[in-house]
N, C-alpha and C positions, 0 to 999 in steps of 0.2 A: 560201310563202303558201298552195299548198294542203291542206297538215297540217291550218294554223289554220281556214282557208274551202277545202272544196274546190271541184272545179269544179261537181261536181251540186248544190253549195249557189248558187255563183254563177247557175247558168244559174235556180234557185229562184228567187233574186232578181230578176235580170231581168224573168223569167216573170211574178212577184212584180209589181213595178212597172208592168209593162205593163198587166196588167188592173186593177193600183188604179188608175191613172190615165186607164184607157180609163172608168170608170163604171157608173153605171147597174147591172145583174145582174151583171156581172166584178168588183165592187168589193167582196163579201164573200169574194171567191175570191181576190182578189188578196191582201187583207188575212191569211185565216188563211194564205198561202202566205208573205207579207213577217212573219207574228209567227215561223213553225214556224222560219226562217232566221236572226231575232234572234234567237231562244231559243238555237240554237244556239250562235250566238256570244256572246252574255254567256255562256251555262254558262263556254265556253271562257276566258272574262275572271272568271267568277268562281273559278275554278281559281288564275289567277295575281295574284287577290286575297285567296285564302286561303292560298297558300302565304306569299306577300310578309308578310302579318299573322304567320305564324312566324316568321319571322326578323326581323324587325320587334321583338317580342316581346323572341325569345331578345338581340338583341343590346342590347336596353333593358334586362333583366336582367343582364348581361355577358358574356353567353355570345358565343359566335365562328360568326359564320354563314357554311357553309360550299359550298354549294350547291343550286340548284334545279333539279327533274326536269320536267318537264312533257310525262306522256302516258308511253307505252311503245311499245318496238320498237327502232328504229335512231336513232342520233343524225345527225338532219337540220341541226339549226343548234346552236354554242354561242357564245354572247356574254355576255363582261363585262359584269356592275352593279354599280359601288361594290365593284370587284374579287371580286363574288360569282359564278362560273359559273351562267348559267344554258342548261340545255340543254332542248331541244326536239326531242321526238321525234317518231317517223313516224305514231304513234297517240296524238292529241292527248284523251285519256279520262278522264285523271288526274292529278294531282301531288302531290309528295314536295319538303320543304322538309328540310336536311341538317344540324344544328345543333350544337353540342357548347358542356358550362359544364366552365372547368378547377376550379369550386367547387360541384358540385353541391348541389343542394338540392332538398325538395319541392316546395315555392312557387316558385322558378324554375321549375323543370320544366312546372310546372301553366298558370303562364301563359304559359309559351311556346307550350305546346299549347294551351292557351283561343283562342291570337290568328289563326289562319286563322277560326275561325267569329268573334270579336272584329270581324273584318276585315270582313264579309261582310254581318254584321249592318248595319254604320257605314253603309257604301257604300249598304244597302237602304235605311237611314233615314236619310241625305243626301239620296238621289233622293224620297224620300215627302216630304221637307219643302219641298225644292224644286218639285216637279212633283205633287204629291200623290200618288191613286189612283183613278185614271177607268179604267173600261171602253171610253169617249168618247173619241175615234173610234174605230173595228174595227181600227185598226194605233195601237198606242201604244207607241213603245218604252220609251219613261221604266217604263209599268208592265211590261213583258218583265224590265228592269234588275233593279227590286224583286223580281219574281218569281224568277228565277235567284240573284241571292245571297239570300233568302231560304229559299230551298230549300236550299242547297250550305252553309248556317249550320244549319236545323234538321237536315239530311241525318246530319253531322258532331257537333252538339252531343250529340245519344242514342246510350248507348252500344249499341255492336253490331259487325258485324262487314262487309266485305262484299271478294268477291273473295280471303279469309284475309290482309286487312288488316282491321287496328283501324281505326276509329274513332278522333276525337278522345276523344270522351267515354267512351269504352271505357278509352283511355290513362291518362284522367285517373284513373279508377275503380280500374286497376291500381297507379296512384305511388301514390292515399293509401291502399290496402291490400295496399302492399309488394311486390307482383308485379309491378313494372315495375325494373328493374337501375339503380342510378342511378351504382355505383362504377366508372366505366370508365373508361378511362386516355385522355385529352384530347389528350393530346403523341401517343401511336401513330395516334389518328383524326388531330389536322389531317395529321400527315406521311402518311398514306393517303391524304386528299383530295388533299396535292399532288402525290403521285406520280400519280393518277388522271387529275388536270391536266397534266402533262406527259405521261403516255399518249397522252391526248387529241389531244392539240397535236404527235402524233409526233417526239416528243424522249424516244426511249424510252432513251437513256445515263440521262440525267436520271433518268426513272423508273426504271431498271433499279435505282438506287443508293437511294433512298430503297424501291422495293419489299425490297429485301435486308437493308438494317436494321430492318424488320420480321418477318424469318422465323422470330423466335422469340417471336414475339408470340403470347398466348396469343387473340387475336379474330380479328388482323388476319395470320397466319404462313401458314395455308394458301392466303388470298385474295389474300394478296401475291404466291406462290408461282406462284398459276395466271395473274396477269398479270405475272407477271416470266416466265411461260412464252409467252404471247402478243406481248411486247414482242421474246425472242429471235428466234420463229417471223416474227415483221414483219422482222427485218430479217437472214432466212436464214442464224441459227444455227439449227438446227434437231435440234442434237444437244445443243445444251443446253435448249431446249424441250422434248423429248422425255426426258430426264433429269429432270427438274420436274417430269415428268407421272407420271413413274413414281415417283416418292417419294411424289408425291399418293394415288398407289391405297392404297399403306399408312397414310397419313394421316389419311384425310380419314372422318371416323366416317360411319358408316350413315345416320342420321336425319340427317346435313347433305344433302338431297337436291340442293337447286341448284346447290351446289359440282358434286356426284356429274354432272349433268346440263351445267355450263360443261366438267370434267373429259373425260367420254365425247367430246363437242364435238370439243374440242380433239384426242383422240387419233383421231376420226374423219378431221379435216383433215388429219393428221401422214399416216395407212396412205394414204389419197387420192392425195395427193404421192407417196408412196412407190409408187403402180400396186399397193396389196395393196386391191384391191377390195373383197372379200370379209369385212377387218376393219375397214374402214369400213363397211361398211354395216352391219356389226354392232352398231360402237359409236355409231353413227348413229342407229339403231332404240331402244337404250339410252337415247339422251339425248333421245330423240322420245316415248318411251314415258313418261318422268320428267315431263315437261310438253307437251304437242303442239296447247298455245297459242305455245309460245315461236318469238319467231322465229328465232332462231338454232339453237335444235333443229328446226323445222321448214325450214331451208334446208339442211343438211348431209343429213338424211334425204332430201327430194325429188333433190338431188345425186346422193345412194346411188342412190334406186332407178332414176336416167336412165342411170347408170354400171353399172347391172348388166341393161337393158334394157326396164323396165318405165318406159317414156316415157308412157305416158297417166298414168297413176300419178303421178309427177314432176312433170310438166307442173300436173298440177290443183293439186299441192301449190304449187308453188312461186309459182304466179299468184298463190295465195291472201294471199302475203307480200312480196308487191312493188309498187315505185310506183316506175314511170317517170318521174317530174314530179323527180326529185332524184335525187344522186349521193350510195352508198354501196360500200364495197367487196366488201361483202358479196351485193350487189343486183347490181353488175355481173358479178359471179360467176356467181349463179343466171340472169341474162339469157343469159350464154354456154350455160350448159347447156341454158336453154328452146330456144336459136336451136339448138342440137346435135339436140337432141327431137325441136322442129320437123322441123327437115332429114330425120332417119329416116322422117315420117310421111308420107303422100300420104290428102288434099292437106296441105303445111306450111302448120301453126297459125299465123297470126300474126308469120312469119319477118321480114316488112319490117319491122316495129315493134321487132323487138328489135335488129337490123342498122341500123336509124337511134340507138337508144343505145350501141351499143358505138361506133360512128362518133363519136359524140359526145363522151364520156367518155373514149373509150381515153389520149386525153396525159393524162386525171389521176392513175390508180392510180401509186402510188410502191410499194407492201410488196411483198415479194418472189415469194409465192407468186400475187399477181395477173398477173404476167409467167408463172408456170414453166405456171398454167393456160390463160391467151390461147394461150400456144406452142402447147398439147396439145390445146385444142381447135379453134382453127381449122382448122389445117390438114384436121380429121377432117369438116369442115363443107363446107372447099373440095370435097374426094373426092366429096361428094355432089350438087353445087350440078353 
């Protein structure tokens, strides 16, 4: 719940509510505090009204809709739609609608991409026919509605670029002047998504089997490769993950930077386990340096530098990329290490907050290396307590 509404938007509301409805000189405070809150949340509704209108779209043309992203960071919730995944992440700022035609075409393509702003537009002039457009009262949500997908439709419809994503309209301007790929092989993308789904849903035999029958795939061989290295590492092979990682280094081209950056990642976590400190933090800094918005390179880096003794350092980083309100494996990782940090420092930072999440959490972690690190860190936490 609080990805979509956090809490400082709820206590807004509140806040919000209480002075519209105390009156009088509170009641234009209350008002622009209840619209800045709605805004929020339609942006966030118009997101998963523009992605919905892709697939929407693509599957009215015939295409095979394959998944929806909602946001970035860690996967907080996924739930089934009309056996479509939709996932929900831990920064709700964004979305990605996942699509594929086994017949491609221009005009397909076109409208499938038309149909997030399509969507946005509809829903804006639903609400205007319905409820018009008044300024009348100071809090109107019906006009907030209009105004969010209205914006997230023009936002989208102009080509441009933002973040080093396209645009809709950018996309579109690429298929009809042939710089957008339209020949991709349909059969290796769905079998990717459902390996990814069984990823997911940790049933990594499942995934293991279908990542493998893509390993010679000319799109999809190296990306299989590094989650068929992820899937072994979950369930402590780690000699065949670490085998996968090293065929990647020869792999995997230069300008594939993300790859290069999940790659580093992974062999960061590998040296970790293994107590070679020194090349984790190397390969840490690596895939920190590749992007250090990411949160998965910014959790393995903050790791490094608690593990090599630069805990304030660690510490800042790692706050920066976590949310206690939800369970991830990743997240209870870095909590261990903040409570580790903590502990070294006088006075300890925040140590009861992170020791009420591990308390919490600990029966759920199942993958292997969440166990081998609980072992190695507490104990080092007890010596100090």
């Amino acid at each position: 719940m609080q990805v979509v509404f956090s809490r400082r938007h709820q206590v807004m509301l509140v806040v919000g509510l209480l002075l519209f409805t105390w009156g009088g000189l509170f009641t234009e405070a209350g008002a622009l505090l209840l619209n800045f809150v709605t805004i929020i949340f339609f942006f966030r509704l118009a997101i998963i009204i523009h992605e919905s209108g892709h697939l929407f779209f693509a599957k009215l043309m015939g295409g095979v809709p394959l998944r929806m992203e909602l946001g970035t960071g860690y996967d907080v919730f996924i739930q089934k739609f009309f056996n479509i995944p939709i996932v929900l992440k831990s920064k709700f700022d964004r979305g990605l609608a996942y699509y594929i035609f086994k017949n491609p075409s221009k005009s397909k393509q076109i409208i499938a991409t038309s149909g997030g702003f399509i969507f946005n537009f509809l829903m804006a002039g639903m609400a205007y026919y319905i409820f018009g457009l008044s300024f009348n009262p100071p809090y109107n949500p019906a006009f907030d509605f209009i105004f969010t997908n209205s914006v997230s439709a023009l936002f989208t419809f102009f080509p441009g670029e933002y973040n080093k994503r396209k645009t809709d309209g950018l996309r579109i301007f690429h298929i009809l002047s042939n710089k957008e790929k339209l020949n991709y092989q349909a059969d290796e993308t769905i079998k990717f998504f459902r390996a990814i789904n069984f990823h997911e849903q940790k049933n990594y035999q499942k995934a293991l089997v279908l990542y493998k029958e893509l390993f010679s795939s000319e799109n999809y061989g190296n990306s299989s490769r590094l989650h068929g290295s992820d899937c072994y590492f979950k369930t402590g092979n780690t000699t065949m993950s670490f085998k996968y990682l090293q065929d990647l280094q020869n792999l995997i081209k230069p300008e594939k930077k993300i790859l290069h950056l999940y790659l580093y990642n992974h062999l960061a976590w590998h040296y970790l386990l293994s107590g070679q400190t020194d090349k984790a933090h190397a390969y840490a800094g690596m895939s920190h340096q590749i992007d250090d918005t990411n949160v998965y390179a910014s959790a393995i880096y903050g790791i490094s530098l608690i593990e090599t003794g630069k805990y304030l350092q660690g510490i800042k980083l790692l706050n920066k990329n976590i949310n206690l309100s939800y369970y991830h494996s990743d997240i209870f990782i870095q909590v261990l290490y903040l409570m580790y940090a903590s502990s070294r420092l006088k006075p300890r930072l925040q140590k009861n907050k992170y020791e009420k999440y591990i308390q919490k959490h600990r029966p759920k972690f199942t993958a292997y290396y969440e166990e081998r690190i609980y072992n190695r860190i507490i104990p080092k936490i007890q010596t100090l307590s």
